[in-house]
mmCIF file of the C-alpha atoms, coordinates in Angstrom:
data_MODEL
# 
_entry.id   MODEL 
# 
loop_
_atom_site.group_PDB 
_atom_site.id 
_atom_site.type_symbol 
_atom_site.label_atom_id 
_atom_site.label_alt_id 
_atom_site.label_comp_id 
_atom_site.label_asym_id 
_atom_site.label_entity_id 
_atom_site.label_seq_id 
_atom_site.pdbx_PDB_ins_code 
_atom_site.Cartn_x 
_atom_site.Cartn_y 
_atom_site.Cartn_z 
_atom_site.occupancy 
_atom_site.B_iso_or_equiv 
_atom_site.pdbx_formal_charge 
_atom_site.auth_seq_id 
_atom_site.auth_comp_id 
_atom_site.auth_asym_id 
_atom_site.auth_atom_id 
_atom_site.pdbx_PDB_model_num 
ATOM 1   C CA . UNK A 1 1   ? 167.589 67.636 158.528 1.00 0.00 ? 1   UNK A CA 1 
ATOM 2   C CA . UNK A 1 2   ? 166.912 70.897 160.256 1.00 0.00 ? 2   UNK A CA 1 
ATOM 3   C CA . UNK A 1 3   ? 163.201 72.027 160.879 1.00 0.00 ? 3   UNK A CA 1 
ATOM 4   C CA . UNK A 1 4   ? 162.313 75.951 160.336 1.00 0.00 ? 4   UNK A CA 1 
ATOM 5   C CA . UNK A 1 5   ? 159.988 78.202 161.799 1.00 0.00 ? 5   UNK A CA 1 
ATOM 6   C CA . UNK A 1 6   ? 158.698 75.528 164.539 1.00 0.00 ? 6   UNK A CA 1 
ATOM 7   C CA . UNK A 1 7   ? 157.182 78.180 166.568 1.00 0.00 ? 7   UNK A CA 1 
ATOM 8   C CA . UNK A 1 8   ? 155.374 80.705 165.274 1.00 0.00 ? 8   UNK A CA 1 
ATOM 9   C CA . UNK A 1 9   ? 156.515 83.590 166.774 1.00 0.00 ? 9   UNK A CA 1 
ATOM 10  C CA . UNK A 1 10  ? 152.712 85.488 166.969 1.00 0.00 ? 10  UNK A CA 1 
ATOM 11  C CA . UNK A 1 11  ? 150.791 82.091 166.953 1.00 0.00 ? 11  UNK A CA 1 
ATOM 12  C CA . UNK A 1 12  ? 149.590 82.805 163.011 1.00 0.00 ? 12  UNK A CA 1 
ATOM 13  C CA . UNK A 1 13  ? 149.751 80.222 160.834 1.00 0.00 ? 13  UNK A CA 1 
ATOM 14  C CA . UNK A 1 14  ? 152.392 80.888 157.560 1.00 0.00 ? 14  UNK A CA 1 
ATOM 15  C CA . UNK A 1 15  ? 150.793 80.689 153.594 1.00 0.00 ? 15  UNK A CA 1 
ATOM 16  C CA . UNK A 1 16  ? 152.776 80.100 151.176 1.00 0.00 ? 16  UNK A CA 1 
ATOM 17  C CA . UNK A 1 17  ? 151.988 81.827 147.825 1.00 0.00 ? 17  UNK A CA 1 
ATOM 18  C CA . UNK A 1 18  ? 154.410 80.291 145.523 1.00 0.00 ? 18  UNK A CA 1 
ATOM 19  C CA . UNK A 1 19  ? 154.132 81.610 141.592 1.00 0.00 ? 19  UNK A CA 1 
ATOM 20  C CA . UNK A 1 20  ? 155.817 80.579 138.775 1.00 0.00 ? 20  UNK A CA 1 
ATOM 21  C CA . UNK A 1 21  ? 155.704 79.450 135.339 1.00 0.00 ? 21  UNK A CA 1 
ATOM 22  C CA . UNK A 1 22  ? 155.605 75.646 134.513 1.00 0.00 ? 22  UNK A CA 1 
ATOM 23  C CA . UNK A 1 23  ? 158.918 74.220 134.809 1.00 0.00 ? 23  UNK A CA 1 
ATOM 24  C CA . UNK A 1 24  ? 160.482 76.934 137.066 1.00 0.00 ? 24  UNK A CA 1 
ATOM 25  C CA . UNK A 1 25  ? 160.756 74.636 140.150 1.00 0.00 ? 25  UNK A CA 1 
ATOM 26  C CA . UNK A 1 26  ? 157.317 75.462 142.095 1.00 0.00 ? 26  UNK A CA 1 
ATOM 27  C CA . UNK A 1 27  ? 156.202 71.769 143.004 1.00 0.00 ? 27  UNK A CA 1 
ATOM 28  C CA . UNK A 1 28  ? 160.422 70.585 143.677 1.00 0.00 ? 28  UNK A CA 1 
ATOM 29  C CA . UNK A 1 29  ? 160.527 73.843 146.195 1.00 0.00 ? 29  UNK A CA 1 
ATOM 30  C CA . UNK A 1 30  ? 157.169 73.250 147.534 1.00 0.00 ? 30  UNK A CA 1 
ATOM 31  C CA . UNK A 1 31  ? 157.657 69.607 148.297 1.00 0.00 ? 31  UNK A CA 1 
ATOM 32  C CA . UNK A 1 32  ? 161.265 70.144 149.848 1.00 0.00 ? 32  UNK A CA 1 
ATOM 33  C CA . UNK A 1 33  ? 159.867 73.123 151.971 1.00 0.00 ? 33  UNK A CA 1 
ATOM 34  C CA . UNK A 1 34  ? 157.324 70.800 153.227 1.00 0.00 ? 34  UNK A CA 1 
ATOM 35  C CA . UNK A 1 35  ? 159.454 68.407 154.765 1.00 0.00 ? 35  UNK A CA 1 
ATOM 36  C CA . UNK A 1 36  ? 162.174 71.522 155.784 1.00 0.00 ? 36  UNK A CA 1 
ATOM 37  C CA . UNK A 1 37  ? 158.900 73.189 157.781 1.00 0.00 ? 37  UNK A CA 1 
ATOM 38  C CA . UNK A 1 38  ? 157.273 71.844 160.851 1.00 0.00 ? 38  UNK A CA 1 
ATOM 39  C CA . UNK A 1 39  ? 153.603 71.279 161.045 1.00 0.00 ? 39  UNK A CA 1 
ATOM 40  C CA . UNK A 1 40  ? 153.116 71.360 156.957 1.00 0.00 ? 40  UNK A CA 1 
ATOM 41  C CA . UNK A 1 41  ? 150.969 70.551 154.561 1.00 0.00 ? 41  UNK A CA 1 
ATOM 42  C CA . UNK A 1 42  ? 151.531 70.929 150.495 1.00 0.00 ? 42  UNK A CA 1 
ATOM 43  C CA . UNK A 1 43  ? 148.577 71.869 147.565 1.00 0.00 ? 43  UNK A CA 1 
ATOM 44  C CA . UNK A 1 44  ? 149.714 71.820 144.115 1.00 0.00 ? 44  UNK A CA 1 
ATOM 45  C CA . UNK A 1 45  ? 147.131 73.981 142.225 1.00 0.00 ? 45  UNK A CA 1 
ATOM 46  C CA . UNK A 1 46  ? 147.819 71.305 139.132 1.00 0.00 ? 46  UNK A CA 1 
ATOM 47  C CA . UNK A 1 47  ? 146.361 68.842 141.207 1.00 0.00 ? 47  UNK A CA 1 
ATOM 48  C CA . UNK A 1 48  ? 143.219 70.715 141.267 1.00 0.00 ? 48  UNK A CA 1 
ATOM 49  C CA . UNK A 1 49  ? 143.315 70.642 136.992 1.00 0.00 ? 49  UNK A CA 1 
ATOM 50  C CA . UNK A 1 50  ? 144.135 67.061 136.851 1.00 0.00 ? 50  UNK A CA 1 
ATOM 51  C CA . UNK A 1 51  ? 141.131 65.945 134.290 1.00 0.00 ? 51  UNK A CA 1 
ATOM 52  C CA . UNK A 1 52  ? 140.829 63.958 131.263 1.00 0.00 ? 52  UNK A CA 1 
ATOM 53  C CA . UNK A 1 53  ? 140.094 65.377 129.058 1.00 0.00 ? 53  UNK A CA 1 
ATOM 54  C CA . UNK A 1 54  ? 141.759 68.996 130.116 1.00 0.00 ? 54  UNK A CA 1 
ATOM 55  C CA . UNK A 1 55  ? 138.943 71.682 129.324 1.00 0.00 ? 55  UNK A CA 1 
ATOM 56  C CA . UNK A 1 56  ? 139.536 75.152 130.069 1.00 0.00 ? 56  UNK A CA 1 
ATOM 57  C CA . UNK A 1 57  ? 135.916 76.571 129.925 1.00 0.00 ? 57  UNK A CA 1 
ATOM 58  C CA . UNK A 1 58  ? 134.048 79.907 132.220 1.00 0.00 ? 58  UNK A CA 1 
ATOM 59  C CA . UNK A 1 59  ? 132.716 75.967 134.652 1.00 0.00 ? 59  UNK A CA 1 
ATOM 60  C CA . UNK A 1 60  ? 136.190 74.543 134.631 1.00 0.00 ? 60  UNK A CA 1 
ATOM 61  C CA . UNK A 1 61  ? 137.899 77.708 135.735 1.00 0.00 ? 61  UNK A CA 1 
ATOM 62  C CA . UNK A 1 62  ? 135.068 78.710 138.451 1.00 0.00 ? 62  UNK A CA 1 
ATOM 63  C CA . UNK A 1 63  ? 135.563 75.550 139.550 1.00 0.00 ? 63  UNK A CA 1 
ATOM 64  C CA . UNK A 1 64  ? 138.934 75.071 140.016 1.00 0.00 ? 64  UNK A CA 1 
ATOM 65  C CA . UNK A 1 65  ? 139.465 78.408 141.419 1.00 0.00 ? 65  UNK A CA 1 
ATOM 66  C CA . UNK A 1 66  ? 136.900 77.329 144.242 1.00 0.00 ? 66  UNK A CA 1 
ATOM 67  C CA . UNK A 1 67  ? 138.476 74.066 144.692 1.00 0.00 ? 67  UNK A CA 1 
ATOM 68  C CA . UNK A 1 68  ? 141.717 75.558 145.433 1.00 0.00 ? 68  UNK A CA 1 
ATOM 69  C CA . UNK A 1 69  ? 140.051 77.994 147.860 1.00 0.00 ? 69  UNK A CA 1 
ATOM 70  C CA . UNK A 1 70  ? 138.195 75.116 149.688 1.00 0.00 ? 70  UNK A CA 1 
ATOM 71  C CA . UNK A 1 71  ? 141.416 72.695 150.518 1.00 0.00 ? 71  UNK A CA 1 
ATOM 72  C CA . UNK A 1 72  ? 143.597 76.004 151.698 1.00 0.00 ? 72  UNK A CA 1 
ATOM 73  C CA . UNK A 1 73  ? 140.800 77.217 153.780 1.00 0.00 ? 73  UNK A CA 1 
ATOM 74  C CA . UNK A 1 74  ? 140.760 73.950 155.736 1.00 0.00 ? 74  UNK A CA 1 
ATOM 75  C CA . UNK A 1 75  ? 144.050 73.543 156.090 1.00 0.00 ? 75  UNK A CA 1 
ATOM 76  C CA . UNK A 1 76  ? 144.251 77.412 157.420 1.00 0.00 ? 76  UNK A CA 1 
ATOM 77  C CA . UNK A 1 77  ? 141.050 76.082 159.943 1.00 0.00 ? 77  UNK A CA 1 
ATOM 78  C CA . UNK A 1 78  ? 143.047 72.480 160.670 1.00 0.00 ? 78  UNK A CA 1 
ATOM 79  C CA . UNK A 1 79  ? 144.773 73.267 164.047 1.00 0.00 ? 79  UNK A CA 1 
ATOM 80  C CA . UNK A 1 80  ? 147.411 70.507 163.061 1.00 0.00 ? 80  UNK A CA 1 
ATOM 81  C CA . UNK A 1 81  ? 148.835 72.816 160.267 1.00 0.00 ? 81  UNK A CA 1 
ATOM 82  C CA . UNK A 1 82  ? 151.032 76.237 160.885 1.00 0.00 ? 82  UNK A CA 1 
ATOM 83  C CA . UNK A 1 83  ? 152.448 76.068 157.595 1.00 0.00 ? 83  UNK A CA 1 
ATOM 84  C CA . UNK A 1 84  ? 150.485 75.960 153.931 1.00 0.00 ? 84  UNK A CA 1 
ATOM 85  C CA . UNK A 1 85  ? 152.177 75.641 150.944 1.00 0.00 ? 85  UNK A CA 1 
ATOM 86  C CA . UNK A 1 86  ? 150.594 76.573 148.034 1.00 0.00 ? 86  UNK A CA 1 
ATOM 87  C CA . UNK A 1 87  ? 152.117 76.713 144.352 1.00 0.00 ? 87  UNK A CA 1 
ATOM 88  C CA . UNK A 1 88  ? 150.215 77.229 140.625 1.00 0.00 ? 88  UNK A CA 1 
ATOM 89  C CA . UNK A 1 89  ? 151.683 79.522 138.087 1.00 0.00 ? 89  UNK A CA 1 
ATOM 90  C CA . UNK A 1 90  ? 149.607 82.659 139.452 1.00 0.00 ? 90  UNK A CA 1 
ATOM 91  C CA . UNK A 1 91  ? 150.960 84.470 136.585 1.00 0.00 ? 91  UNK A CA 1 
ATOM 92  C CA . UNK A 1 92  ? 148.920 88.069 136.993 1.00 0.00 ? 92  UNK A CA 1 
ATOM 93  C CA . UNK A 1 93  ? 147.931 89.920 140.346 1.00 0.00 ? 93  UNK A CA 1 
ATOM 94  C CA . UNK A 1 94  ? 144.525 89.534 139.455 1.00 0.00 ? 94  UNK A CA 1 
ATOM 95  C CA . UNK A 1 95  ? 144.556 85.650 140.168 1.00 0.00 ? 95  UNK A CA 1 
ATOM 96  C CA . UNK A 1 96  ? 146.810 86.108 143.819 1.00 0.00 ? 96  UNK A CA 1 
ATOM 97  C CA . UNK A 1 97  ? 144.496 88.664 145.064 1.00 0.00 ? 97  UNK A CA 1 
ATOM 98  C CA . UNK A 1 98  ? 141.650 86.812 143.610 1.00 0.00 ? 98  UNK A CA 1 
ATOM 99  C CA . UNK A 1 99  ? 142.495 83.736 145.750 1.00 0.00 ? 99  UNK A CA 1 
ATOM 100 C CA . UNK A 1 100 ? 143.542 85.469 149.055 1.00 0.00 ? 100 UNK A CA 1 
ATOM 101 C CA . UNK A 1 101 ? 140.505 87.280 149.003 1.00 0.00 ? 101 UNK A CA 1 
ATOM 102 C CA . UNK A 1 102 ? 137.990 83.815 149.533 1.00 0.00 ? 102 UNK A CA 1 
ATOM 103 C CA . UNK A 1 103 ? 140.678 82.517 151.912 1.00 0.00 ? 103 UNK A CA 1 
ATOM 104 C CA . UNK A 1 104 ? 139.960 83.341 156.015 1.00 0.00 ? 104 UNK A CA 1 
ATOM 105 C CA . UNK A 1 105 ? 143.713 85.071 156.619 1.00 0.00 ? 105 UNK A CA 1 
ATOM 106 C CA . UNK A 1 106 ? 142.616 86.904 160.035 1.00 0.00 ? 106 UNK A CA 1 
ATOM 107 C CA . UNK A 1 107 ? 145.436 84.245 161.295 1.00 0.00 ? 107 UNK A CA 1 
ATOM 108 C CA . UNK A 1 108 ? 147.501 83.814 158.778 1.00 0.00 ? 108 UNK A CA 1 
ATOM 109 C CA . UNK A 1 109 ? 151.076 85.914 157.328 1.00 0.00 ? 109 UNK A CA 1 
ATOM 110 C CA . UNK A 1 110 ? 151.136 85.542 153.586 1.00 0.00 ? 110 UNK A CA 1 
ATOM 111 C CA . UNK A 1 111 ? 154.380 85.178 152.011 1.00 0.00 ? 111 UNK A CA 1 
ATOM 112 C CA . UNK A 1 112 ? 153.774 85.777 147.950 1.00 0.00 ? 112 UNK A CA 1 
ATOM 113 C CA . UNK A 1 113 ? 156.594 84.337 145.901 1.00 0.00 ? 113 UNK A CA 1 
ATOM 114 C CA . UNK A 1 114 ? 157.197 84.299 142.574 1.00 0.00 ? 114 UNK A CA 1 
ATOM 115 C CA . UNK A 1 115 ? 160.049 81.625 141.147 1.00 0.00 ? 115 UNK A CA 1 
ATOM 116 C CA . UNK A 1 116 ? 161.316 82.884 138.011 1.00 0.00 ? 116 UNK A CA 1 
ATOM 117 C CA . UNK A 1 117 ? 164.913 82.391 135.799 1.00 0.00 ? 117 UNK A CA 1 
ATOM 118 C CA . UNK A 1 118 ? 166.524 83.091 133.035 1.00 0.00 ? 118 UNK A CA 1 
ATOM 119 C CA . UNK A 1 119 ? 164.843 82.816 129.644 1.00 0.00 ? 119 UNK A CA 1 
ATOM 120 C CA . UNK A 1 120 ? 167.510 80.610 128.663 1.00 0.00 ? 120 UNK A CA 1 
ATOM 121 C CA . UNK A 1 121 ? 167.120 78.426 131.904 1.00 0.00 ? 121 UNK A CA 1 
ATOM 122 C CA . UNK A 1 122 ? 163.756 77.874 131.631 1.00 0.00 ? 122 UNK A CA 1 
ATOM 123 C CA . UNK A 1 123 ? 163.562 77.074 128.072 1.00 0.00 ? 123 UNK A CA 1 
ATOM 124 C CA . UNK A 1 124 ? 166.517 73.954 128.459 1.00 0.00 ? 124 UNK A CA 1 
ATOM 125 C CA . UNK A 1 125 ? 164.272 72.871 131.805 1.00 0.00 ? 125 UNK A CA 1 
ATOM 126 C CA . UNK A 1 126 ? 161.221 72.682 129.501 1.00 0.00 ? 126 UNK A CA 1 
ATOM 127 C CA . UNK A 1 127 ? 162.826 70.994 126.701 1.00 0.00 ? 127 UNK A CA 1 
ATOM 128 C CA . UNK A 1 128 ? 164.181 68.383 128.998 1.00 0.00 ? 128 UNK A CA 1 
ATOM 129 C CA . UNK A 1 129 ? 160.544 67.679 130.569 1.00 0.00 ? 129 UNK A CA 1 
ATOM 130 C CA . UNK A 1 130 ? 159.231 67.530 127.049 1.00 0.00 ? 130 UNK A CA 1 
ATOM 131 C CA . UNK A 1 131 ? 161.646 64.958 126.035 1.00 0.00 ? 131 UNK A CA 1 
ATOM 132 C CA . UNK A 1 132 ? 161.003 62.802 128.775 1.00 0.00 ? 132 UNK A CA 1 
ATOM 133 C CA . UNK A 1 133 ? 157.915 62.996 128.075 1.00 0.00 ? 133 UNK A CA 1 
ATOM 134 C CA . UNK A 1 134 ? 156.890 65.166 131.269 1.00 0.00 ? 134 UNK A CA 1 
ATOM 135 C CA . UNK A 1 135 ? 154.993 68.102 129.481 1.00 0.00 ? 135 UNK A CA 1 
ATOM 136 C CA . UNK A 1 136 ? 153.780 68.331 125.762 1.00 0.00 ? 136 UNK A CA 1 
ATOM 137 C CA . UNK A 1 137 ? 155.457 71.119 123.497 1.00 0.00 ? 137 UNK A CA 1 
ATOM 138 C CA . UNK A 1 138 ? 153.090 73.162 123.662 1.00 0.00 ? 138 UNK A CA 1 
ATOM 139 C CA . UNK A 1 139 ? 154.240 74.486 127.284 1.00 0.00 ? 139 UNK A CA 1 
ATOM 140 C CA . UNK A 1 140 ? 157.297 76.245 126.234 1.00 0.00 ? 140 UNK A CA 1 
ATOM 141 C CA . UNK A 1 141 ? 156.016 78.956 124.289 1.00 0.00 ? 141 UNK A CA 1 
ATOM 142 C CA . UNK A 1 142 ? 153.361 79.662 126.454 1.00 0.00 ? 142 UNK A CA 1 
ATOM 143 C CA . UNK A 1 143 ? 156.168 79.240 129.587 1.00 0.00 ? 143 UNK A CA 1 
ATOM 144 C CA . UNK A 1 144 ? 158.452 81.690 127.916 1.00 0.00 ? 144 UNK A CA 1 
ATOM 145 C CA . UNK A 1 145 ? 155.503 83.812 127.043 1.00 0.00 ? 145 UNK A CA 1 
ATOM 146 C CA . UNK A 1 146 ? 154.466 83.994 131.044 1.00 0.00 ? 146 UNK A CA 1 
ATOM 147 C CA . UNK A 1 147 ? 158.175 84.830 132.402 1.00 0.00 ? 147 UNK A CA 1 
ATOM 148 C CA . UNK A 1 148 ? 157.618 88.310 131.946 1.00 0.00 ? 148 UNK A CA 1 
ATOM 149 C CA . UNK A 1 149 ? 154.714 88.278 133.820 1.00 0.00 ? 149 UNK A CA 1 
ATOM 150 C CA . UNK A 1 150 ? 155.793 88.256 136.968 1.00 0.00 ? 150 UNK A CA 1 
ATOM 151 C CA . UNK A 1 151 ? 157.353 91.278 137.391 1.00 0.00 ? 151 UNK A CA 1 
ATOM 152 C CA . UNK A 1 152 ? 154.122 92.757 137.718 1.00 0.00 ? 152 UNK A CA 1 
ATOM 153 C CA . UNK A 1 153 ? 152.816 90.841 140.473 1.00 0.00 ? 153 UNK A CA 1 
ATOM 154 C CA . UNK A 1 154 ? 153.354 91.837 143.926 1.00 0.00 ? 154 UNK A CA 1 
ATOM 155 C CA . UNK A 1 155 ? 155.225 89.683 144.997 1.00 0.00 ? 155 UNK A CA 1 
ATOM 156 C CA . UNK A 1 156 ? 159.590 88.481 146.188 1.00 0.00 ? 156 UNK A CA 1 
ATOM 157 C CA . UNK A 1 157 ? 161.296 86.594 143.522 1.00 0.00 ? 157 UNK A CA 1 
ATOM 158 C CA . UNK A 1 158 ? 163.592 84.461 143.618 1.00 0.00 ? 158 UNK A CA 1 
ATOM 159 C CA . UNK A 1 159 ? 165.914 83.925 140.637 1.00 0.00 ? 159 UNK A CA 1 
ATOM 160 C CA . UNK A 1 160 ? 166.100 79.948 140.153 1.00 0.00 ? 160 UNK A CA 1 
ATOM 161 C CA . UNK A 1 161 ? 168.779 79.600 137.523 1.00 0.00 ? 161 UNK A CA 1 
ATOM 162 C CA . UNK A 1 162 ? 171.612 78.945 138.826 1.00 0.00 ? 162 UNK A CA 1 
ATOM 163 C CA . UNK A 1 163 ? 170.218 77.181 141.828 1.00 0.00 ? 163 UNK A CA 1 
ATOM 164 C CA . UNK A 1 164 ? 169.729 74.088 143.139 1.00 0.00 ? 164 UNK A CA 1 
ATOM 165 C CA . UNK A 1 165 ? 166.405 73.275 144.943 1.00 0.00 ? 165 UNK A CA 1 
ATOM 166 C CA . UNK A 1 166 ? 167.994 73.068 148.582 1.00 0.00 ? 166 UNK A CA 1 
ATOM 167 C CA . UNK A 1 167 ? 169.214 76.649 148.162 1.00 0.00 ? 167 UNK A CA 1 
ATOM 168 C CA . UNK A 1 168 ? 165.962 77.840 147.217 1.00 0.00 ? 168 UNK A CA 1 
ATOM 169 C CA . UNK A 1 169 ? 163.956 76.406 149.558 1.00 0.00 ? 169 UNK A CA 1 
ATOM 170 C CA . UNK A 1 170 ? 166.890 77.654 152.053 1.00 0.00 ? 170 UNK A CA 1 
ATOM 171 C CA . UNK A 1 171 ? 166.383 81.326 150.981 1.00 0.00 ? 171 UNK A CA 1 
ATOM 172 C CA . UNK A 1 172 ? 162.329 80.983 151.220 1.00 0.00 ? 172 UNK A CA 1 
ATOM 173 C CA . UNK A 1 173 ? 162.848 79.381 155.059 1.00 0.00 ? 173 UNK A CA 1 
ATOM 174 C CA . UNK A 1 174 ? 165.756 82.221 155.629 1.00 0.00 ? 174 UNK A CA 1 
ATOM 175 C CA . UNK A 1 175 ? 163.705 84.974 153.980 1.00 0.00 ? 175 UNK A CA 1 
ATOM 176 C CA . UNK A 1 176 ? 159.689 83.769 155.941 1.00 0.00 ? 176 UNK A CA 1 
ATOM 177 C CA . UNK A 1 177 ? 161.629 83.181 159.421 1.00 0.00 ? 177 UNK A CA 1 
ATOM 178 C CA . UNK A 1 178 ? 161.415 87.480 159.333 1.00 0.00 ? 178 UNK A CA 1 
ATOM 179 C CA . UNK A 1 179 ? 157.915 87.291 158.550 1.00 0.00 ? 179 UNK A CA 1 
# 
């Protein structure tokens, strides 16, 4: 398998701002691009929401927010790393420029994606991870509901529909090796 963007051609690192609604193909691309780019490491903001029981409260938010911003600083610190992938839905401006601005970036190119697809597409993908018992129903309303989001946010998207993983990742590595 071919590695990408092995050396950097200023010596800055590469962040990866991936957005997306649920079930667009954020964690699949992010994961793939991982092992596609050298020197990597992967944060899934879910990861940082993983409680039980799920409470979205003023604490919960501050605190994941900060959490998020902690981990992607020290990976932008962490000499081993030159490339940071980070995905979460990051469904308004106000939430990208909200993160970038507690992150050190003196070093760093940021590359701000935004998955998106069809309406169509993403409703079948949402379905499917609801009946295998992936995501609760809830999540397609409120996925459909976000789509249109993203064409406010500054940001390149990438149409997933009628693509497989490998090509996306393919056009993110083809698309970053400018930046």
């Amino acid at each position: 398998m071919r590695k990408s963007v092995s050396a950097m051609k200023n010596k800055t690192k590469k962040l990866y701002l991936i957005g997306g609604p649920m079930g667009v193909g954020k964690t699949t691309a992010g994961q793939l691009l991982k092992i596609r780019l050298d020197n990597c490491v992967f944060l899934d903001g879910d990861w940082c929401w993983d409680m039980e029981p799920f409470q979205v409260t003023t604490e919960t938010k501050k605190m994941v927010i900060e959490n998020i911003c902690f981990l992607l600083n020290n990976f932008i610190r962490c000499p081993a790393y030159e490339n940071i992938i980070f995905s979460w839905v990051m469904q308004e401006q106000m939430i990208v420029d909200n993160i970038i601005s507690r992150l050190n970036t003196e070093n760093c190119s940021i590359i701000k994606l935004s998955l998106i697809c069809t309406e169509k597409t993403l409703q079948e993908r949402l379905e499917k991870d609801v009946a295998d018992g992936v995501r609760k129903s809830d999540v397609i309303p409120r996925g459909l509901a976000y789509l249109p989001l993203y064409s406010k946010v500054g940001s390149v998207k990438i149409d997933t529909s009628e693509k497989t993983p490998e090509e996306v990742v393919e056009e993110i590595i083809n698309m970053s090796d400018n930046v």
